[in-house]
TIZA-210133 format. One record per residue (C-alpha): residue number from 1; residue in one letter; chain; x, y, z. Coordinates in steps of 0.2 Angstrom, whole numbers, plus 2048, in hexadecimal, padded with zeros to 3 digits. Example, Ala and Ser with C-alpha at 12.3 -4.5 7.8 and 13.67 -1.06 7.14 Angstrom:
k,r,c,xx,yy,zz
1,a,A,83E,7EA,827
2,s,A,844,7FB,824
***
This chain:
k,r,c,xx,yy,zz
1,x,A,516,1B2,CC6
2,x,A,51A,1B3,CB3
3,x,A,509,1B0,CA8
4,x,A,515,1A1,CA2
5,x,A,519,199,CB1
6,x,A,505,197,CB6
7,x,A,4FD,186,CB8
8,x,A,510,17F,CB6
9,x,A,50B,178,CC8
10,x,A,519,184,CD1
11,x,A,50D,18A,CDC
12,x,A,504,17B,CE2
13,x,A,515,173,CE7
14,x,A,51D,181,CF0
15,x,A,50B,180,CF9
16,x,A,50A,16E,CFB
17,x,A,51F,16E,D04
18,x,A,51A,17C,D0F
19,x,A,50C,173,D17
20,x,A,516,163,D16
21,x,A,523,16E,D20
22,x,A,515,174,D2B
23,x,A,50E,164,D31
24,x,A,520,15D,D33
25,x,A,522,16B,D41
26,x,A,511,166,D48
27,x,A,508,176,D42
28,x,A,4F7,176,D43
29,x,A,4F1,180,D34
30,x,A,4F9,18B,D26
31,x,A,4F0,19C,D26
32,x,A,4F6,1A7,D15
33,x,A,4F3,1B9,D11
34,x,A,4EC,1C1,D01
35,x,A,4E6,1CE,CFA
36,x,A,4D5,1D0,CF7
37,x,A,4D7,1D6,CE6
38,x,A,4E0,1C7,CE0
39,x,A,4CF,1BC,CDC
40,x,A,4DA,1B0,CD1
41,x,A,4E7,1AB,CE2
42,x,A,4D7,1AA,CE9
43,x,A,4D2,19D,CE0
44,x,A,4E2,196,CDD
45,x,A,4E5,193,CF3
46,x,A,4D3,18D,CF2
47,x,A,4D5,17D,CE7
48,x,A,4E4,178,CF3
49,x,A,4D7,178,D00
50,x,A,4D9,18B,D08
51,x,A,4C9,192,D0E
52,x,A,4C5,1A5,D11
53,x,A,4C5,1A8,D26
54,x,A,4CA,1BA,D2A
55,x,A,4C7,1CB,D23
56,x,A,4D6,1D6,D22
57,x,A,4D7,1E8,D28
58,x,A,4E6,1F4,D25
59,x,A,4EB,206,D26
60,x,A,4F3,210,D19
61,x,A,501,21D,D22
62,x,A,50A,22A,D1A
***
């Protein structure tokens, strides 16, 4: 996102309708992916309510 578009509350609402959208379908949970370096998104999905559950594994390929 563009440094000037930060805290404009963008965020937050695309969240808050996509767990709207989720409980209307009768989901259960919201479960999101980022990566680990990204300390400020972490932050960021934790003040909406996200807590940290799984660790992430990959492999690089050629």
């Amino acid at each position: 996102m563009r440094g000037d578009r930060r805290s404009a509350g963008i965020g937050k609402a695309m969240i808050a309708r996509a767990i709207e959208i989720a409980q209307q379908r009768g989901c259960q949970r919201v479960e999101l992916t980022s990566s680990a370096s990204r300390k400020d998104a972490h932050r960021f999905y934790q003040r909406l309510g996200f807590s940290a559950s799984h660790v992430g594994m990959k492999l690089m390929l050629k």
